[in-house]
Each structure stands twice: as C-alpha cells, then as structure tokens.
C-alpha positions as CSV (number, residue, x, y, z in Angstrom):
1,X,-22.8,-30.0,-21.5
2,X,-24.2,-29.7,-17.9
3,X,-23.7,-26.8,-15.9
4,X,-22.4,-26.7,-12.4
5,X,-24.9,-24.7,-10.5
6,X,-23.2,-24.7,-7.4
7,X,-21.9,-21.6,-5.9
8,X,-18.3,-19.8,-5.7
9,X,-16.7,-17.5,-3.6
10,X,-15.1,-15.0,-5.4
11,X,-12.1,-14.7,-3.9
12,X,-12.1,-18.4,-4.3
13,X,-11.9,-17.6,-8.3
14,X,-9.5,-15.0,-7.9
15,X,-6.8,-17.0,-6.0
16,X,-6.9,-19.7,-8.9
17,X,-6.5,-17.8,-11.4
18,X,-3.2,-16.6,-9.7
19,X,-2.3,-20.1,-9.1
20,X,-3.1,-21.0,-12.5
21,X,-1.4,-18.6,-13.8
22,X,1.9,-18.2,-11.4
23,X,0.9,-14.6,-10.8
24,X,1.6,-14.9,-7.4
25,X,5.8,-13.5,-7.6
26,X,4.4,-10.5,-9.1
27,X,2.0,-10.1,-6.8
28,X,4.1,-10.5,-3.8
29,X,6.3,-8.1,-5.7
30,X,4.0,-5.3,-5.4
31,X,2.3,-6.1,-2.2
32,X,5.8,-6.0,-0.7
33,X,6.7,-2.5,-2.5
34,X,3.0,-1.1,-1.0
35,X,3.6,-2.3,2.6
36,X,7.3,-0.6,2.6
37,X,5.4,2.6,2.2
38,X,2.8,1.8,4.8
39,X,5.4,0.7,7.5
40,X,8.0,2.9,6.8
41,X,6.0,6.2,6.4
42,X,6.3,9.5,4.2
43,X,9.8,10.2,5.7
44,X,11.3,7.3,4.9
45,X,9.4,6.9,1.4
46,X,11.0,10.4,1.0
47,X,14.5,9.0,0.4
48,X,13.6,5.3,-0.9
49,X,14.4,5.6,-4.6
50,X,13.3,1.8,-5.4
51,X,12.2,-1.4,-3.3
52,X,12.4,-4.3,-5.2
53,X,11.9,-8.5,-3.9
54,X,14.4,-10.8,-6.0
55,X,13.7,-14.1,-4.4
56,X,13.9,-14.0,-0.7
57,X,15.6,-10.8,-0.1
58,X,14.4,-7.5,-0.2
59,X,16.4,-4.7,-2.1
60,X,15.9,-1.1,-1.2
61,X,17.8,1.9,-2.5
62,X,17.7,5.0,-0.5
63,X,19.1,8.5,-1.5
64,X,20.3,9.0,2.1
65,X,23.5,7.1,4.3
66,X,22.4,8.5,7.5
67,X,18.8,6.9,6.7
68,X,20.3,3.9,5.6
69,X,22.5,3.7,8.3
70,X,19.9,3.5,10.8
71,X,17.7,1.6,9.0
72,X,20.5,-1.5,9.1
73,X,20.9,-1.4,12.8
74,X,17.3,-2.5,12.8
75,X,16.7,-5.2,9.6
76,X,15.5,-8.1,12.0
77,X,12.9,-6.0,13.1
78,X,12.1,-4.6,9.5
79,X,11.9,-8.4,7.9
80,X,9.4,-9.5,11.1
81,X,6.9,-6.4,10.6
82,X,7.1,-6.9,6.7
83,X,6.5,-10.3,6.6
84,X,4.0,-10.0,9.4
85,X,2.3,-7.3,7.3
86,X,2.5,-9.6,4.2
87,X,0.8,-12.8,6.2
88,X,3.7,-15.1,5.4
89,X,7.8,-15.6,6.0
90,X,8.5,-14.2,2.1
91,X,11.6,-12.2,2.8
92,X,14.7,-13.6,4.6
93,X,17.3,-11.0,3.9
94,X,17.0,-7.2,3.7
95,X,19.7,-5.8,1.2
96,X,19.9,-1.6,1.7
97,X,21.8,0.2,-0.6
C-alpha cells in the first residue's frame, strides 16, 4: 500500500464526511434552530417554545399570539435574513404557530 502524502485541508475532510454520510439535514437542522436565536434575540427566544425545519419550511411555535402576530406581518423578511445568515436559499415557507 502507498501512502498519499499530499496535504488536506481540514475542513476539506470535514465536509466529506458530511457528504458521505448525508449529515447535512441535520446539520441544517440545527444551524437553522441556532441562527433563530441569533436573529431573533432573547425576547423573542423568550416565547419560542420549539423551531423545527421539515423540508423547506420552517416551523416555530411560540407561547405568545401578540408575538406571533407580529412576527407573520414580517415572514418575507424573516426567510431573507435566515437564509442569508445560513449562506444558502434552504427555507421557503415560514410556518408560526
């Protein structure tokens, strides 16, 4: 057996094992739960019970109706800066209950 001496970037390693492995839904599941947090902020984390990604839309349940209220006034905006944050169009539909 010969050995390929040649370097490799980590991250290069990393991302195929995800590939490999079709890791990358899960990922994308938490990364999108994480940047909810980041983007909406404590006050909004405050009432969001669960944030969950089935597929292309994004489900959030929130303990408040006035927060949720406002919150679906603005979903275009919400779906542009989370799928801005997440570096790719992953979420099409914003589902707040």
């Amino acid at each position: 057996m010969k050995r390929n001496h040649e370097p490799i970037k980590i991250q290069d390693l990393v991302n195929q094992f995800i590939e490999q492995n079709d890791l990358t839904s899960g990922l994308d599941a938490v990364n999108v739960q994480d940047l909810w947090g980041e983007l909406m902020g404590p006050g909004v984390m405050s009432y969001t019970q669960s944030v969950a990604l089935r597929g292309s839309t994004l489900t959030v349940v929130l303990t408040s109706s006035v927060l949720r209220s406002e919150l679906s006034m603005g979903k275009q905006k919400i779906i542009a800066m989370m799928n801005e944050g997440l570096g790719k169009n992953l979420i099409e539909h914003i589902y707040l209950r």
